[in-house]
NUDREN-835418 format. One line per field, with one value per residue (C-alpha): residue number from 1; residue in one letter; chain; x, y, z. Coordinates in Angstrom, 3 decimals. Layout:
resi NUM,...
resn A,...
chain A,...
X X,...
Y Y,...
Z Z,...
// end
This chain:
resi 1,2,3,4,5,6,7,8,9,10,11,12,13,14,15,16,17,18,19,20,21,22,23,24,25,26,27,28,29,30,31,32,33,34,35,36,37,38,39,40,41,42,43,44,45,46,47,48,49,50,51,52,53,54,55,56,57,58,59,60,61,62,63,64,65,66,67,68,69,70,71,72,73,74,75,76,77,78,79,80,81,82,83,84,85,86,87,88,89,90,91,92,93,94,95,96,97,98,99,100,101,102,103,104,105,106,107,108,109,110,111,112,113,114,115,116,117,118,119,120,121,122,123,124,125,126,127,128,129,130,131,132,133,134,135,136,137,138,139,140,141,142,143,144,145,146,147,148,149,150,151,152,153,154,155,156,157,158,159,160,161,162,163,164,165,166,167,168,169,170,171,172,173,174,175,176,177,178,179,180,181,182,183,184,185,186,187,188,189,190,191,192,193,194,195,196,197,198,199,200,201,202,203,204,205,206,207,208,209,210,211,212,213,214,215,216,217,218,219,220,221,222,223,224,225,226,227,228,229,230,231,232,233,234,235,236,237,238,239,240,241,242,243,244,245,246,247,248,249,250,251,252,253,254,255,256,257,258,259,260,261,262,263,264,265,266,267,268,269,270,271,272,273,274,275,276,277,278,279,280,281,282,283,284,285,286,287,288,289,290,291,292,293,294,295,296,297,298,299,300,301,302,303,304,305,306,307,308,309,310,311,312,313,314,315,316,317,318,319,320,321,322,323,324,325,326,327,328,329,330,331,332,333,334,335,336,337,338,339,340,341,342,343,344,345,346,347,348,349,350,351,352,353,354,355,356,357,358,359,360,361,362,363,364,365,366,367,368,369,370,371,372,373,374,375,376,377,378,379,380,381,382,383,384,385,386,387,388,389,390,391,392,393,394,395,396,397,398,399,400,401,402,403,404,405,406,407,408,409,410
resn X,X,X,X,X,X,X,X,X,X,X,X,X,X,X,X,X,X,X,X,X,X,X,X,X,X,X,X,X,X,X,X,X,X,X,X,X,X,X,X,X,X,X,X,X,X,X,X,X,X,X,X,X,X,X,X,X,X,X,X,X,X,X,X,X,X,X,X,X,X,X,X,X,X,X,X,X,X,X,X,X,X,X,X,X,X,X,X,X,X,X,X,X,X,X,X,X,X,X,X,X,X,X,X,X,X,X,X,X,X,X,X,X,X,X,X,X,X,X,X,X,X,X,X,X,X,X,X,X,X,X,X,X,X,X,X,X,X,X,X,X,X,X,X,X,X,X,X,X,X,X,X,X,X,X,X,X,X,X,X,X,X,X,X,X,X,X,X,X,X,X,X,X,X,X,X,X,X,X,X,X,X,X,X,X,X,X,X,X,X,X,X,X,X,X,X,X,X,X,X,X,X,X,X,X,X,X,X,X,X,X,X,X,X,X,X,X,X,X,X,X,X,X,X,X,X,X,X,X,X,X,X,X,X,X,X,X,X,X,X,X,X,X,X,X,X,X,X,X,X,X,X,X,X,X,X,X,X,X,X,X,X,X,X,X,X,X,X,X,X,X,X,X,X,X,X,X,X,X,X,X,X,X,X,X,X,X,X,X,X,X,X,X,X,X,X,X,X,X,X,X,X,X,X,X,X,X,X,X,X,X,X,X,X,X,X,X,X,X,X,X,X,X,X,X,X,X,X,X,X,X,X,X,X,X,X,X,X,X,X,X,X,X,X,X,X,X,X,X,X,X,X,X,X,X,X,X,X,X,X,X,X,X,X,X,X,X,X,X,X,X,X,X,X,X,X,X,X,X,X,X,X,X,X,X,X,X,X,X,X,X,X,X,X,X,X,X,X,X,X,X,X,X,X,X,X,X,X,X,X
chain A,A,A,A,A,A,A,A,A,A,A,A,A,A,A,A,A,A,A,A,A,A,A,A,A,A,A,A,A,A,A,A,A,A,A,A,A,A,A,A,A,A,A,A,A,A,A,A,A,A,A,A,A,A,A,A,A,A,A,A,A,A,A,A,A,A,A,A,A,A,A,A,A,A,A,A,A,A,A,A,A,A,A,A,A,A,A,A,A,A,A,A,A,A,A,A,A,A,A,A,A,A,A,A,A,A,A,A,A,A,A,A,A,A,A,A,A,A,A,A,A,A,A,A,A,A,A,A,A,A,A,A,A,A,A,A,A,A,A,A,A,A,A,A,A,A,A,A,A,A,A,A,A,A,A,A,A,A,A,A,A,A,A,A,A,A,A,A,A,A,A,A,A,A,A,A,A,A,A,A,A,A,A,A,A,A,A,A,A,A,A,A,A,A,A,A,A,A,A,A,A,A,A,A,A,A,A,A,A,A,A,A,A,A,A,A,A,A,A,A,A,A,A,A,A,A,A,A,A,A,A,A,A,A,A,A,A,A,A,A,A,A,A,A,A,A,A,A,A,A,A,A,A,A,A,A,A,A,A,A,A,A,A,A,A,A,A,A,A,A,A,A,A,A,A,A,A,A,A,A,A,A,A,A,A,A,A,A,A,A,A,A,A,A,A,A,A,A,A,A,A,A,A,A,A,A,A,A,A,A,A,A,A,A,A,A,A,A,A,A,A,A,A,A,A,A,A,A,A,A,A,A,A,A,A,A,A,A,A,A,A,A,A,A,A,A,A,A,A,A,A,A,A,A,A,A,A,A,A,A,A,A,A,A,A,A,A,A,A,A,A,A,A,A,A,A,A,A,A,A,A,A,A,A,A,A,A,A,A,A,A,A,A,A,A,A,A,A,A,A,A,A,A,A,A,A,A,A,A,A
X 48.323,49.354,46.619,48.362,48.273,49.643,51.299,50.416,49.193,45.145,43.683,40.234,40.622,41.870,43.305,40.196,39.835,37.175,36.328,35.377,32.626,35.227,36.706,39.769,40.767,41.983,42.092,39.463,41.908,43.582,40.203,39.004,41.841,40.991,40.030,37.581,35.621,37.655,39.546,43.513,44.014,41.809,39.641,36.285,33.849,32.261,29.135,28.842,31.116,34.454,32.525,29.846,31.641,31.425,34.148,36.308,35.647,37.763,41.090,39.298,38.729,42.405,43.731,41.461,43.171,46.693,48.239,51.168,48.208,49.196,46.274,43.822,41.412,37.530,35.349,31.630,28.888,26.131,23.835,23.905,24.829,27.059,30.623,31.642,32.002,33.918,30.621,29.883,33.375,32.627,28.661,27.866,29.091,31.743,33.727,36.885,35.430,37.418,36.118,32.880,32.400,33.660,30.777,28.209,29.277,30.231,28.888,28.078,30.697,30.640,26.922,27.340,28.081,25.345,22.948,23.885,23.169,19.648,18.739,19.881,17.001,14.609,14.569,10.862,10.718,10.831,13.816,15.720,15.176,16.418,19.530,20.386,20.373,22.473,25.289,24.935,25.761,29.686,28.787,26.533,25.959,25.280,23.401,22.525,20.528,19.034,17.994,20.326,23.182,23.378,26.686,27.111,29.319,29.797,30.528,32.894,33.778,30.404,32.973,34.369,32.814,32.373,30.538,28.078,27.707,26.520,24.397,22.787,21.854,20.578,18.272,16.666,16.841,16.597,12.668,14.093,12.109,12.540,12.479,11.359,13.031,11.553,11.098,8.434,7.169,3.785,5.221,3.333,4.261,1.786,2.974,2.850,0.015,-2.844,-5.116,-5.199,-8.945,-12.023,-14.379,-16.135,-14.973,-11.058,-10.906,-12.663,-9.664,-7.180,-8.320,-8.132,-5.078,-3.484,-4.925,-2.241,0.745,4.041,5.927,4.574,6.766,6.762,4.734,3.829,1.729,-1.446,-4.666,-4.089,-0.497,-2.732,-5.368,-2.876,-1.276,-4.665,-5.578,-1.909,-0.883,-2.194,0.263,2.884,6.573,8.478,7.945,9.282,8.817,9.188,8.764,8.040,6.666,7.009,2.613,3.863,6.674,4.614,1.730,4.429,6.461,2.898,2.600,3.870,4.862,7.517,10.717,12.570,12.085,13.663,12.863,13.531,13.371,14.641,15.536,12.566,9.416,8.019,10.594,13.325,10.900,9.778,12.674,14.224,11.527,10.513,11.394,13.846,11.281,8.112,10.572,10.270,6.777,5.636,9.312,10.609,7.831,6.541,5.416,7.375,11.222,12.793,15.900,16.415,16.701,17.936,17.695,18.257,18.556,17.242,18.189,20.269,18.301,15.868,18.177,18.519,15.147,14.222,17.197,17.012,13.530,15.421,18.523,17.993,16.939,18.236,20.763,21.565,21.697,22.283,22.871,22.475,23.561,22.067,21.839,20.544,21.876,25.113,27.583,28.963,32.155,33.576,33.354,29.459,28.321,30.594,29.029,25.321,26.179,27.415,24.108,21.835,23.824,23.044,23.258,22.024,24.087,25.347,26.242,26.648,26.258,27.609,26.854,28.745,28.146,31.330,32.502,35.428,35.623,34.885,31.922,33.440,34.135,37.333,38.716,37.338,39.371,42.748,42.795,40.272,40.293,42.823,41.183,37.874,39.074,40.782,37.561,35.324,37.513,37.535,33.448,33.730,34.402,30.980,29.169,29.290,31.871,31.369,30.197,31.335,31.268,31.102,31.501,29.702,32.304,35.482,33.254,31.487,29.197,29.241,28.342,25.641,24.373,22.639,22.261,19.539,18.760,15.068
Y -34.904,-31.411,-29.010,-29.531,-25.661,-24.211,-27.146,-26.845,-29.837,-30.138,-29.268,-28.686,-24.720,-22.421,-25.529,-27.275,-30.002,-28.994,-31.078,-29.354,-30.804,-31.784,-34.027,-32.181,-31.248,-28.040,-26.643,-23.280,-20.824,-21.274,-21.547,-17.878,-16.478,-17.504,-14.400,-17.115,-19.598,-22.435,-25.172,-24.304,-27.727,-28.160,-24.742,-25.985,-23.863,-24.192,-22.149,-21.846,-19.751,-22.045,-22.384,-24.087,-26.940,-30.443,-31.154,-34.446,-36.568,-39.013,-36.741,-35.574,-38.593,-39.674,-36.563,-37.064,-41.071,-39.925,-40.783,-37.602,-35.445,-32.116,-29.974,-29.966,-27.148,-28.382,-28.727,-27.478,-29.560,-27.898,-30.532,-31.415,-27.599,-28.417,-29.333,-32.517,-35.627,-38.719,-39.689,-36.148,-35.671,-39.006,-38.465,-34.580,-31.160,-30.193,-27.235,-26.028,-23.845,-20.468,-21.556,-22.060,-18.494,-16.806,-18.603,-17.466,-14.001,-13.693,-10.185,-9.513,-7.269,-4.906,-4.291,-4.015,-0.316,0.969,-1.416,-0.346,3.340,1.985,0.133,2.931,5.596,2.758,2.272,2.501,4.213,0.569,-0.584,2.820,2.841,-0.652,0.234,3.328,0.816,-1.581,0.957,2.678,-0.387,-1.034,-4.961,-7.048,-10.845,-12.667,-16.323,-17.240,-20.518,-22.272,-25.846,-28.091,-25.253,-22.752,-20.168,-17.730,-14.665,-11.717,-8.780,-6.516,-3.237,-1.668,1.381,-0.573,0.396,-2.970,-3.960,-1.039,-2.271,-5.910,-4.069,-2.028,-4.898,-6.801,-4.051,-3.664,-7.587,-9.589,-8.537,-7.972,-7.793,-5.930,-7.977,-5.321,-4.716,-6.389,-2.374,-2.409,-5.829,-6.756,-8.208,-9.646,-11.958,-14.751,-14.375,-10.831,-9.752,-11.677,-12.292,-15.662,-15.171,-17.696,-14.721,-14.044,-10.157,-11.115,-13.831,-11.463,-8.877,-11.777,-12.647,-8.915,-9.025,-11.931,-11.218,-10.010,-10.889,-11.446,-12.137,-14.406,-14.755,-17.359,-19.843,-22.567,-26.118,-24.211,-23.672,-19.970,-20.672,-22.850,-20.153,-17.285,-20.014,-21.052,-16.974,-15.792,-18.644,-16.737,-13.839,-15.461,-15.694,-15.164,-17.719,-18.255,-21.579,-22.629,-25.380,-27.178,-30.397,-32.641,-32.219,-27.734,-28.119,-30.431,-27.759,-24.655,-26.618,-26.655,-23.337,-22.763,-18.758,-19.907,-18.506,-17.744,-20.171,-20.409,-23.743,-23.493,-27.035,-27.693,-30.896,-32.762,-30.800,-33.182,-32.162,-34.331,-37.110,-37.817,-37.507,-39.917,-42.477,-42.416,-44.262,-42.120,-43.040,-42.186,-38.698,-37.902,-37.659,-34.276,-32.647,-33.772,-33.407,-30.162,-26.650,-24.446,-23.557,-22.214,-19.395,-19.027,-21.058,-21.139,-24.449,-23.464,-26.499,-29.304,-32.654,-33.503,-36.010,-33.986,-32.780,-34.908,-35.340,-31.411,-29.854,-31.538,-30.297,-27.242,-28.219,-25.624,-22.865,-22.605,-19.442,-18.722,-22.111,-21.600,-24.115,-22.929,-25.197,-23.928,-25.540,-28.637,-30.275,-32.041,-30.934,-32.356,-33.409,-31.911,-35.341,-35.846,-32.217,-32.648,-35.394,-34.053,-31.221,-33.475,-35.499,-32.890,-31.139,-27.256,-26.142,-22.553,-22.199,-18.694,-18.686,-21.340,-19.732,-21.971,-20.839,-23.313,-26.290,-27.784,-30.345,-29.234,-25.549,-23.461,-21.626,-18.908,-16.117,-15.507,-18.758,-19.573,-16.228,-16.989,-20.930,-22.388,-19.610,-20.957,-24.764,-23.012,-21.629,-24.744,-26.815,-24.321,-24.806,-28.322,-27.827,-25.839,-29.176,-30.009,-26.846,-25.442,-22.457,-19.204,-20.090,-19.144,-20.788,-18.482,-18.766,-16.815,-15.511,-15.356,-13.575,-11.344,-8.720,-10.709,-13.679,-12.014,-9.717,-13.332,-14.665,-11.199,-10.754,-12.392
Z -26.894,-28.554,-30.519,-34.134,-34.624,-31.533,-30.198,-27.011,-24.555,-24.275,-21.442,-19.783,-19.988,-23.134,-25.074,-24.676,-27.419,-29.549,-32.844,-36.275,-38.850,-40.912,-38.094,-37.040,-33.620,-32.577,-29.078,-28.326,-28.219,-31.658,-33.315,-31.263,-32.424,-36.196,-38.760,-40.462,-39.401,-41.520,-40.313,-39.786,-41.284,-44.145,-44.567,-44.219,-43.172,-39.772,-38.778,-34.628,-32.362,-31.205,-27.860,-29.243,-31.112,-29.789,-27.260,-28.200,-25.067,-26.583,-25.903,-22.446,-21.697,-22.161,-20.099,-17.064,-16.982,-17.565,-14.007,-14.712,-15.098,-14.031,-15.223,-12.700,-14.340,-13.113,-15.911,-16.245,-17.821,-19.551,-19.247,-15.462,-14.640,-12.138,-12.131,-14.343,-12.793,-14.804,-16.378,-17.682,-19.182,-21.532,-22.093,-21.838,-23.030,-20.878,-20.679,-18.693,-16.227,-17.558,-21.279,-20.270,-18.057,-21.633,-23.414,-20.946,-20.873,-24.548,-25.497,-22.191,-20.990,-23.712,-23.125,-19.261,-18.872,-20.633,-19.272,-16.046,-16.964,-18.569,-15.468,-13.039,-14.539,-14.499,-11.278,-9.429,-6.224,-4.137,-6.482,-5.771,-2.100,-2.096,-4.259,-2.022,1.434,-0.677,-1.238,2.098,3.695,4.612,4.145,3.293,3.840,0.209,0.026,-3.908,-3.934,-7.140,-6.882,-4.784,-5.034,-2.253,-2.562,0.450,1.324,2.195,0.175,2.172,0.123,-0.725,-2.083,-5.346,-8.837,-9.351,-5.974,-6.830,-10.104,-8.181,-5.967,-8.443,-10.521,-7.419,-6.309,-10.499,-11.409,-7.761,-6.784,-3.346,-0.021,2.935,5.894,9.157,12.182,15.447,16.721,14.158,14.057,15.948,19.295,22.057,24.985,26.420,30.225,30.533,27.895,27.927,31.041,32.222,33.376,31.714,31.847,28.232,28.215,29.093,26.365,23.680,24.481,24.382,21.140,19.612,20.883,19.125,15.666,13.730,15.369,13.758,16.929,19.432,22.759,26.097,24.436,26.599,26.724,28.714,26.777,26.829,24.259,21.979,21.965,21.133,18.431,16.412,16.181,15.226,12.912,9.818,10.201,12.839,11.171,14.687,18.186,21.103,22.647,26.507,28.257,25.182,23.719,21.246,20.184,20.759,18.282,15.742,15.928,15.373,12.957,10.618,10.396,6.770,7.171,10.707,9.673,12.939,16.120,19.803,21.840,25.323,27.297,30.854,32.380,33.500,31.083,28.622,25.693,27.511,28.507,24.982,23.110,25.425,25.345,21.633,18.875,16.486,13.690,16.332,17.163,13.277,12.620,12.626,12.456,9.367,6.460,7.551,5.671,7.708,6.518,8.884,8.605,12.494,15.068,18.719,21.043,24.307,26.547,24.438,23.836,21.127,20.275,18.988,16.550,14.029,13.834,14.040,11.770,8.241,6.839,7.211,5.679,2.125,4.400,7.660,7.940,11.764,14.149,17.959,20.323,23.893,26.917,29.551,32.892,31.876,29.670,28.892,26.787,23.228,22.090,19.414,17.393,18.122,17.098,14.062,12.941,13.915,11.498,8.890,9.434,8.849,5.546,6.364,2.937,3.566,6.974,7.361,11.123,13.940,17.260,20.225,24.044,26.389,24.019,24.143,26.538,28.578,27.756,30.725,31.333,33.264,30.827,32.594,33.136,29.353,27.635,29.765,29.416,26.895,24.213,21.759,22.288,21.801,18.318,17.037,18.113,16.208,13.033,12.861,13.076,9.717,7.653,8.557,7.231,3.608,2.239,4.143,6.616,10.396,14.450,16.928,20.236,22.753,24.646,22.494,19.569,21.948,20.227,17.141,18.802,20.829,17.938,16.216,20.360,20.807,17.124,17.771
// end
């Protein structure tokens, strides 16, 4: 199946089928390099760009059941916006991928430089100070997400002209937000802040104390933790559970501002009672169909059979996961927190921080870096088929500071 002009084989890229009002097929790159808009074969006139004429699914259709099939060029349908399936190719617009990035950007390019200048002296004061961190920055993690597709990187050399041309356009177009530091973010801590006396005076401080909070630390089951949760929960983004509960976590998990979250559980406290006598369907309620979205989150000694229940709702958003051990808790295979990752379909997942997760990888840091080290690394790789593109394992002691910079970074 040759284009009659060039005679060269169709294909779902530059030679891409396309078919003429007069009812000829030629492929896209003969008909861009035209001088006219005529037909090669029988000069009738055609009025849209070569992009825009109707595809012949007939011929695609033909290549994509060809068992020699060599070209394996992906094709992009307009209509579902997302790479074709078999369906699309016979019933949709499709496009070869390369063709269809040259339709989207057609007089694009050509425009860019000067828009860039444009956008540059436009800047407000908030845009500019956003554009100058951008390209003081030696690297900067990337997550794009629109709809069901999330795409996440890292862009490494801040330095190229393109790169600053990226960045420059982020900080004008993206309405970006600066998230703060913890140094400057409203902290306070249950245990050591607020006075565990009943008297009228003590509770009136408490409660001044609370009000405002973006950071709320060592929350408990007592009345004092609920207290400190009902007054923060208009302004709280940032908690720290312990000893927790299945009723705590349902409360917390409400609260529709929660973006960052460490559970702590030891054996014995209610966390591990419940989740072991409940009914996965019973475990659910309350975890899964909740307003919070979380982007951090650190389980430090929990069941894993909370889990499943716990991690999906947060499947779109979820950046930074870390799964802590501890001392009470067993351990997972490799297989079992493969498939619990699988399970829950992280979309969003940036980083996956293990401490002492794994069964049969030493928790000694010296006996881990001088025996387990290269089973550590080949464990953590497999664990990448279960998270999307870009994404990373670490391993608290053979990633050190890496690994501990998302452990601390609460």
């Amino acid at each position: 199946m040759d284009c009659s002009i060039c005679m060269e084989s169709f294909n779902q890229a530059g030679h891409l089928p396309k078919v003429m009002p007069c009812g000829h097929t030629v492929c896209l790159g003969c008909l861009q390099r035209l001088g006219d808009k005529k037909c090669p074969s029988c000069r009738q006139e055609f009025q849209v760009a070569p992009a825009s004429l109707p595809n012949n699914f007939n011929v695609l259709q033909l290549l994509q059941d060809r068992p020699d099939r060599t070209d394996k060029t992906p094709g992009w349908c307009s209509r579902c916006c997302a790479l074709a399936t078999p369906r699309c190719w016979v019933q949709h617009d499709v496009l070869g991928v390369r063709a269809a990035l040259e339709h989207l950007l057609e007089g694009a390019l050509p425009q860019a430089a000067g828009e860039l200048e444009r956008l540059k002296n436009q800047l407000q004061d908030k845009e500019a100070a956003h554009a100058v961190a951008l390209l003081s920055g030696k690297s900067w993690d990337l997550t794009l997400r629109c709809g069901s597709h999330v795409l996440s990187g890292k862009l490494q050399d801040t330095k190229d002209a393109s790169t600053k041309a990226l960045l420059i356009l982020a900080a004008a177009k993206g309405e970006l937000k600066a998230h703060t530091n913890n140094i400057y973010t409203r902290s306070l801590d249950v245990v050591k802040d607020l006075s565990p006396s009943v008297r009228a005076e003590d509770r009136a401080v408490n409660v001044e104390m609370i009000r405002g909070v973006q950071r709320l630390l060592n929350v408990s089951t007592n009345a004092i933790s609920f207290e400190a949760l009902k007054i923060a929960e208009p302004t709280l983004d940032q908690l720290s559970l312990c000893e927790a509960s299945l009723h705590i976590l349902r409360v917390v998990l409400a609260m529709p501002r929660l973006k960052r979250l460490r559970v702590s559980a030891c054996r014995g406290n209610d966390l591990h009672g419940e989740v072991a006598s409940v009914a996965a369907d019973s475990l659910s309620e309350g975890l899964t169909d909740v307003p919070a979205r979380l982007q951090w989150l650190d389980l430090v000694s929990c069941p894993f059979g909370l889990m499943p229940a716990l991690l999906p709702a947060h499947r779109l958003t979820l950046e930074v996961l870390q799964l802590d051990e501890g001392k009470h808790t067993q351990h997972m295979s490799c297989h079992q927190l493969f498939a619990l990752l699988k399970r829950c379909d992280l979309r969003a997942l940036r980083r996956l921080v293990l401490v002492d997760v794994l069964a049969d990888l030493s928790a000694n840091h010296r006996v881990h870096m001088s025996r387990d080290k290269d089973e550590c690394s080949r464990r953590r790789s497999t664990l990448l088929g279960a998270l999307p593109a870009g994404a990373a394992v670490l391993c608290w002691m053979c990633d050190g500071d890496d690994a501990k910079r998302y452990k601390e970074d609460f």
